[in-house]
Every structure is written in structure tokens, then in C-alpha cells.
N, C-alpha and C positions, 0 to 999 in steps of 0.2 A: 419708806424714807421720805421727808419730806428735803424737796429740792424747792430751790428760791431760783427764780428766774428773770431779769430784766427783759423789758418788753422791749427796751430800744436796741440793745447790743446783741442779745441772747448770751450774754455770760451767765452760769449758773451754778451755784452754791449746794453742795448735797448736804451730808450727814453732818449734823452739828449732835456733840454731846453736851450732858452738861459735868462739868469739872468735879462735884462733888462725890454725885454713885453710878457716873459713868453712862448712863442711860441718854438714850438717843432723845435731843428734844423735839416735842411736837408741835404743828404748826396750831396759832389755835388765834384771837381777837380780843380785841378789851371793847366793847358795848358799852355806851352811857345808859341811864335811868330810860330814857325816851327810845331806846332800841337803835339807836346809829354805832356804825361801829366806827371809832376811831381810831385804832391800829392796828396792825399785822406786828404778831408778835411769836417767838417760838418757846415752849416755856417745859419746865422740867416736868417727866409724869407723876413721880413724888414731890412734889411743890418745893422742890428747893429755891425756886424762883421762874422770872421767863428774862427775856432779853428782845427791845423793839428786833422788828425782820430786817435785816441786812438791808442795803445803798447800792445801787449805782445807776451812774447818767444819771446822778441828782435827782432821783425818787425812787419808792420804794419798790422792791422786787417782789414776787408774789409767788406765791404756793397754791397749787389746786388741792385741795384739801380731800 
């Protein structure tokens, strides 16, 4: 299960599905050309798409993968 966690509060976020077939989304990154990664994002394991990682205390929450 991936869980999303705030570093400043510790509130945390479990099982996100996704709406279309139901399937729990995985935690997973968007990478530029140059190999940096720019987001934390959870996305569907049949590609129906992903959705940026959850907020709060105004920055992003994180998942150990």
C-alpha cells in the first residue's frame, strides 16, 4: 500500500484508488531528460493516468517506495 506522509505533522494518506478499474494507485516519479526528478506522483498500474502526490503544511508528502 502506498502511504503518503507529511514530514512536519505526520498526518498520512494510505490507499488511494483509481476511479476507473478500481486498482490501487502506485507510488511512482516524472524524471526530466537530464535524470532529476520533478514530482512525486501516484499513477494508475493500467495507465489510465497518475495524479501529482498529495499536500500538506504546504509541501509535498512523501512515500518510501
Amino acid at each position: 500500500m502506498a502511504a503518503y506522509t507529511c514530514s512536519k505533522c505526520g498526518m498520512s494518506i494510505g490507499t488511494m484508488t483509481c476511479g476507473k478499474c478500481g486498482k490501487e494507485l502506485k507510488h511512482s516519479t516524472i524524471t526530466m531528460p537530464d535524470g532529476k526528478t520533478v514530482v512525486h506522483v501516484s499513477e494508475c498500474p493500467d495507465g489510465h493516468g497518475k495524479v501529482k502526490s498529495p499536500m500538506c503544511c504546504g509541501q509535498d508528502m512523501t512515500c518510501p517506495v
